[in-house]
One Martini backbone bead per residue (centre of mass of N, CA, C, O) as a GRO file, in nm:
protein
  188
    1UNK     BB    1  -1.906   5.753 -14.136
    2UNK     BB    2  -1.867   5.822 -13.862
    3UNK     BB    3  -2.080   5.721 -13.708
    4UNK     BB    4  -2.011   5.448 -13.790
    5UNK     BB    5  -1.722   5.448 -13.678
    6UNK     BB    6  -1.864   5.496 -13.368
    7UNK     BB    7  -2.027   5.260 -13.361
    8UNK     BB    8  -1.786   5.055 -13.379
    9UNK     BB    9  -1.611   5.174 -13.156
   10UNK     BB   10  -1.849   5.147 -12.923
   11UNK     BB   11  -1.838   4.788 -12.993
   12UNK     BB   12  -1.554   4.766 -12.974
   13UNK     BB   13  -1.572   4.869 -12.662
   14UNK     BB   14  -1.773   4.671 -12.556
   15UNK     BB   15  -1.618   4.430 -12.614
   16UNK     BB   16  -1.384   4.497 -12.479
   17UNK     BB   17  -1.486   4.539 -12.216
   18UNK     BB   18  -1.642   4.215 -12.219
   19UNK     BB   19  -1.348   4.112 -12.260
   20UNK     BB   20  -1.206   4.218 -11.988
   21UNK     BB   21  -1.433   4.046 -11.801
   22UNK     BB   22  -1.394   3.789 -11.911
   23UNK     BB   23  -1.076   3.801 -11.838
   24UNK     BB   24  -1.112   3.818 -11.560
   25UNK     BB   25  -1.303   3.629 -11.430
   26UNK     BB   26  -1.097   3.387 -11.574
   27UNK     BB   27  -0.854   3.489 -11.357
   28UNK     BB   28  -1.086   3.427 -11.091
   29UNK     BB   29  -1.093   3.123 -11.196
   30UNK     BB   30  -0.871   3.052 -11.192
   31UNK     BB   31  -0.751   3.132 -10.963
   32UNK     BB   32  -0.927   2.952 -10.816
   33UNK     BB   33  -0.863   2.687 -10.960
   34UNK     BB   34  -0.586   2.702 -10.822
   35UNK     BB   35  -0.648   2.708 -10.545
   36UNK     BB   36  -0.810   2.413 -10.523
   37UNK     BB   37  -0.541   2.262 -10.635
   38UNK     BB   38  -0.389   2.314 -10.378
   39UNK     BB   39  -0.567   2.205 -10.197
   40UNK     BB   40  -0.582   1.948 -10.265
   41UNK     BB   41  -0.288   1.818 -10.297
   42UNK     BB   42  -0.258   1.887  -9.988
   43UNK     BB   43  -0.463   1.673  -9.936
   44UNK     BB   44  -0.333   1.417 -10.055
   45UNK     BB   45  -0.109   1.425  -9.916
   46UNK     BB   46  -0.220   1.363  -9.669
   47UNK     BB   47  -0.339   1.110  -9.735
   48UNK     BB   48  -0.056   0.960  -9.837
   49UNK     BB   49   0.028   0.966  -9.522
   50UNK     BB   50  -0.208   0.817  -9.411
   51UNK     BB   51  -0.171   0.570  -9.592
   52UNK     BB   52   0.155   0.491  -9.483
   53UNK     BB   53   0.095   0.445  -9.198
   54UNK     BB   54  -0.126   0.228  -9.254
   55UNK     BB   55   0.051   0.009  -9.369
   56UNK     BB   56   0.258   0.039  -9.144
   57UNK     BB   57   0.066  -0.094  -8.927
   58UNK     BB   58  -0.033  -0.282  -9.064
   59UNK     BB   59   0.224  -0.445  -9.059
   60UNK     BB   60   0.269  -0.427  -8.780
   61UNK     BB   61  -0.011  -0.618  -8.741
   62UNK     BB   62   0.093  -0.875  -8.890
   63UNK     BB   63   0.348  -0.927  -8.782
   64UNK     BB   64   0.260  -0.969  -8.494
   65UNK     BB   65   0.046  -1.189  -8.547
   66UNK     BB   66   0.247  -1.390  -8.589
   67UNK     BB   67   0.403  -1.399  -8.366
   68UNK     BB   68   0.154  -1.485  -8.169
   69UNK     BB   69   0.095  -1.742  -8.390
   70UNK     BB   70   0.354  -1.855  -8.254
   71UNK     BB   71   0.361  -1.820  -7.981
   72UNK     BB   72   0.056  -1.990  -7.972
   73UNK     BB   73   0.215  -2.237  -8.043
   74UNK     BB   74   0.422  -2.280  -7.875
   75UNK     BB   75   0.218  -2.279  -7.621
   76UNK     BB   76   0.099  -2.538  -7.719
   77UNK     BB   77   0.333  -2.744  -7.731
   78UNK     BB   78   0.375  -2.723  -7.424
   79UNK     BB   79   0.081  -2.805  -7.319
   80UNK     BB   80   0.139  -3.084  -7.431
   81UNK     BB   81   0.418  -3.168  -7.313
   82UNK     BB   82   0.284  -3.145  -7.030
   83UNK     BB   83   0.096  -3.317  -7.028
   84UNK     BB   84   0.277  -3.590  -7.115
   85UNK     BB   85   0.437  -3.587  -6.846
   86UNK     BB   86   0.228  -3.608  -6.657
   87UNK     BB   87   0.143  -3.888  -6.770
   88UNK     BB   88   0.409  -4.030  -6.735
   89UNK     BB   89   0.439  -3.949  -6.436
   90UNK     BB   90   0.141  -4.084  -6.360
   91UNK     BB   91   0.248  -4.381  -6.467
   92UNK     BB   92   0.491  -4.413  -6.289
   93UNK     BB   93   0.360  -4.374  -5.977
   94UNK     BB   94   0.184  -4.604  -6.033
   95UNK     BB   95   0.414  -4.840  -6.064
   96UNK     BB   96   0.530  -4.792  -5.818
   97UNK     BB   97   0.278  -4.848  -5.625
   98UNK     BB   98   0.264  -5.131  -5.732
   99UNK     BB   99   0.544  -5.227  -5.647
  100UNK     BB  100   0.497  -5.156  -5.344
  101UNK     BB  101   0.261  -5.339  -5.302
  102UNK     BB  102   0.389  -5.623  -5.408
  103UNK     BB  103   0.661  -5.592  -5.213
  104UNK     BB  104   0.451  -5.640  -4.972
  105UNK     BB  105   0.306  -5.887  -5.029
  106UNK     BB  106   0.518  -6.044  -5.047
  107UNK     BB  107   0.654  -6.026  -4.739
  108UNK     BB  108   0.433  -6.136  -4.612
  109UNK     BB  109   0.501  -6.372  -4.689
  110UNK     BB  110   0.843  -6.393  -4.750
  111UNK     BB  111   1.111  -6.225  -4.557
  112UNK     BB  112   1.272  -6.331  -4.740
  113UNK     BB  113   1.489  -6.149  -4.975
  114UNK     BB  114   1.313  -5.866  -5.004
  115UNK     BB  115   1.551  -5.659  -5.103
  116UNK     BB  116   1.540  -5.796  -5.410
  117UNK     BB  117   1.251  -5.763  -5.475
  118UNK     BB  118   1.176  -5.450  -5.470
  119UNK     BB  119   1.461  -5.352  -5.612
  120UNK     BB  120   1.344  -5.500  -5.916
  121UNK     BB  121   1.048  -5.343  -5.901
  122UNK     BB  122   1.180  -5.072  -5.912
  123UNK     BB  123   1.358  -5.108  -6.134
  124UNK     BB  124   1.227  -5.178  -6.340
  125UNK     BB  125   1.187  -5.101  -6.691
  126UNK     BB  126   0.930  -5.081  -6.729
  127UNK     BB  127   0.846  -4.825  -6.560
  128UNK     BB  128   1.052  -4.681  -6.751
  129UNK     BB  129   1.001  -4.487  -6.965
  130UNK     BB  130   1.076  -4.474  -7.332
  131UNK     BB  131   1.100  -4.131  -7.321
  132UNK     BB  132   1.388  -4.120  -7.144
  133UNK     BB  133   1.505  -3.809  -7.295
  134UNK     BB  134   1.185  -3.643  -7.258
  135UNK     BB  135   1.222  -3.578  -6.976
  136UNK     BB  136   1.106  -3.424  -6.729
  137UNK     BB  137   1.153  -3.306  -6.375
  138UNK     BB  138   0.952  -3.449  -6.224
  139UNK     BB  139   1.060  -3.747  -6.323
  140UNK     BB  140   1.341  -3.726  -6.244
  141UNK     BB  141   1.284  -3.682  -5.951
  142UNK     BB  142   1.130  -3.927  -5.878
  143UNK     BB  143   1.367  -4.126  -5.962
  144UNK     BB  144   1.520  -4.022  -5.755
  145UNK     BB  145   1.331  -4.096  -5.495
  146UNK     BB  146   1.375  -4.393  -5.561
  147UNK     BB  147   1.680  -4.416  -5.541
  148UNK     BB  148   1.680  -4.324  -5.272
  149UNK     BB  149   1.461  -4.530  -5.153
  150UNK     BB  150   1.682  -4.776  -5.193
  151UNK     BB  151   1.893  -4.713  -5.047
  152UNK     BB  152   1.762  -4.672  -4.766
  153UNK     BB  153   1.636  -5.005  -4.782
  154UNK     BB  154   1.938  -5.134  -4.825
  155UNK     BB  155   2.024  -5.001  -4.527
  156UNK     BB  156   1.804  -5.112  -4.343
  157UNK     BB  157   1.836  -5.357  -4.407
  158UNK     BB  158   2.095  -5.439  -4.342
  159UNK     BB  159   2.064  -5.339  -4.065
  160UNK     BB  160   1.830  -5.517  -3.972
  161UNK     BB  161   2.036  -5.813  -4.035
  162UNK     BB  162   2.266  -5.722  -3.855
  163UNK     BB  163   2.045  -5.713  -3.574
  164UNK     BB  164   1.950  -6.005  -3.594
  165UNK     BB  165   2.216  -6.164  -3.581
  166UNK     BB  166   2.269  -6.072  -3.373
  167UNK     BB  167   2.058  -6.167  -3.165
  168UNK     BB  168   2.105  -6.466  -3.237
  169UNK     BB  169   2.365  -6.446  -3.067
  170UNK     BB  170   2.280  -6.380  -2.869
  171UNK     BB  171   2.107  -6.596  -2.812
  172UNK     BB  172   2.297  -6.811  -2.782
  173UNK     BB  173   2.459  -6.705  -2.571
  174UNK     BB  174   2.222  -6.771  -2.369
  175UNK     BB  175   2.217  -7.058  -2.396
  176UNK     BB  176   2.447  -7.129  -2.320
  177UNK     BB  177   2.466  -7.016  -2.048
  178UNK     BB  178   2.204  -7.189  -1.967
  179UNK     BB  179   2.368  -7.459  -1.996
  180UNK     BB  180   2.610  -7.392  -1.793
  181UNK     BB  181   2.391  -7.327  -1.553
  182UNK     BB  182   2.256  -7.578  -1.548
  183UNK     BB  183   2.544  -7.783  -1.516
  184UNK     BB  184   2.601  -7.613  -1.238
  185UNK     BB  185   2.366  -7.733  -1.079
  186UNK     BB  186   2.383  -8.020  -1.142
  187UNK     BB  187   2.705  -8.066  -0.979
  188UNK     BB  188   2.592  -7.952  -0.696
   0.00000   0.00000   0.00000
């Protein structure tokens, strides 16, 4: 019985050894599978704050894009703009050289008048875009330099008529005056 006893004592001595083996084992397994557990979590952190990042990126790269395609719109607008003042530009230049052109033909014909031909004709409202409330500044300036250069051209046609009249009196009194000595030359 004593045997039996020390046999069975031994026996669960040895289980009992076994499993505090096994329960050591079980708690270098679990403290390591704790430390890998916590090793994740940190790593999940880092990960989760990296992709916090990249999305605030990502949207700050979205904003800017919009941004961006705003301003390319902007500019594709302004463009057009460029465009269609330059081509209103050019054809108002062109309406101009034509009128002064038809109004050298007409002075070449006729020049009396000229003053207020050239002046019709530069003026005329045909040539002035319809859209000249959205005019740009070089048509602007363009219509100002037509505007002065008929001040100076109806400045200048005034000179011109009343240096001719001029001449016309000198001339009549030069008449004159050759009729008086013509007379006197006459009489004598």
């Amino acid at each position: 019985l004593l045997q039996e006893q020390s046999r069975q004592l031994t026996e669960l001595s040895t289980r009992l050894e076994m499993y505090a083996t096994d329960g050591e084992e079980k708690r270098h397994t679990l403290s390591a599978a704790a430390q890998d557990l916590s090793e994740i979590k940190s790593e999940l952190r880092r990960k989760e704050q990296t992709i916090r990042q990249l999305n605030k990126q990502t949207m700050q790269y979205e904003f800017d894009k919009k941004s961006f395609e705003g301003n390319l719109t902007d500019a594709e607008n302004a463009l057009r703009t460029a465009a269609k003042d330059k081509e209103v530009l050019a054809n108002y230049i062109r309406s101009v050289e034509k009128a002064l052109l038809e109004g050298k033909r007409q002075f070449r014909q006729s020049p009396e008048g000229r003053e207020v031909t050239l002046s019709q004709l530069l003026l005329n409202t045909d040539l002035i875009p319809s859209d000249i409330s959205k005019a740009g500044p070089e048509l602007i300036a363009c219509q100002n330099l037509v505007a002065a250069f008929i001040d100076v051209y109806h400045s200048a046609t005034s000179k011109i008529k009343s240096l001719e009249e001029e001449v016309v009196a000198h001339r009549q009194h030069v008449e004159a005056m050759k009729r008086e000595l013509s007379d006197t030359i006459h009489r004598e």
